[in-house]
C-alpha positions as CSV (number, residue, x, y, z in Angstrom):
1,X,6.0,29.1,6.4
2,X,3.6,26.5,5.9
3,X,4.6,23.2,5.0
4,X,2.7,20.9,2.5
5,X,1.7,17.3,3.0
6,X,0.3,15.5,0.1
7,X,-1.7,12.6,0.5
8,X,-0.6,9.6,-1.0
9,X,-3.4,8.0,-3.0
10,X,-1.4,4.7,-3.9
11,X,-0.6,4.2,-0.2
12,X,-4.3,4.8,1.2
13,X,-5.8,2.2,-1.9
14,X,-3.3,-0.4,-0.7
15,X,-4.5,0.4,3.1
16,X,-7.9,0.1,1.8
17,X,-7.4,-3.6,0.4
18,X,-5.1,-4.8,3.2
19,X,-8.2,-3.8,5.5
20,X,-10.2,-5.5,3.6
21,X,-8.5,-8.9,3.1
22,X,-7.1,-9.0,7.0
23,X,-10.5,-8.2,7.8
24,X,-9.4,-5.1,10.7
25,X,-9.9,-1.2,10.4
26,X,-8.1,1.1,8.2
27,X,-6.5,2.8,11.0
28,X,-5.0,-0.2,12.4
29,X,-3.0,-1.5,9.0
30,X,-2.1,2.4,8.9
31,X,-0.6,1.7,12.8
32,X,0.8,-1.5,11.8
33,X,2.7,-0.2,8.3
34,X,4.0,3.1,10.6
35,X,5.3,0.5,13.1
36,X,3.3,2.0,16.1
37,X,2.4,-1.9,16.3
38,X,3.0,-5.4,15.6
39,X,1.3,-7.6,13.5
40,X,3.4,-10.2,10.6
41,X,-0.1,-11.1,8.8
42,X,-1.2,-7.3,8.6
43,X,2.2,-6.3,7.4
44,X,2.8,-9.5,4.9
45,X,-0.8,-8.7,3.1
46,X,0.4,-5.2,2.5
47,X,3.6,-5.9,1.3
48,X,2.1,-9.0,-1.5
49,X,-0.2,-6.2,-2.7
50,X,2.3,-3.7,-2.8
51,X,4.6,-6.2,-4.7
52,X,2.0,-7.8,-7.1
53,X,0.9,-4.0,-8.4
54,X,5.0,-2.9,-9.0
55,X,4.9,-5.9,-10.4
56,X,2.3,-5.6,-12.9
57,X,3.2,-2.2,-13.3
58,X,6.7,-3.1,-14.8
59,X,4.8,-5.2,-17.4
60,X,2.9,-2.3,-18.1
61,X,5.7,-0.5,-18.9
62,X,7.6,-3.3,-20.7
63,X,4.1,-4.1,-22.8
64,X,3.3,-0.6,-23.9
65,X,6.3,1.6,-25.4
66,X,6.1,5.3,-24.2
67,X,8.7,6.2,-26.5
């Protein structure tokens, strides 16, 4: 039986800006939120964008009723 992995486009956009504000590869903010390495600044960047968009996702939600 096969077993079926989705990709987790959320998690690879917030890679992608990480990357791009620590200024390093993809791969190594992917090596650095798996914990196959260390690196505070990598890992801080990664958790304020993941915090900020939760954030502004809950005022999403809050602004416009889905009811």
């Amino acid at each position: 039986m096969r077993k079926t992995r989705g990709r987790d486009t959320i998690k690879a956009a917030r890679v992608i800006k990480t990357a791009d504000v620590t200024g390093v590869s993809k791969r190594q903010v992917r090596r650095v939120i798996e914990g196959d390495q260390k690196n505070d600044k990598i890992l801080e960047v990664y958790m304020e964008i993941e915090e900020g968009e939760n954030l502004l996702l809950e005022a999403v939600k809050k602004a416009v009723p889905f009811n």
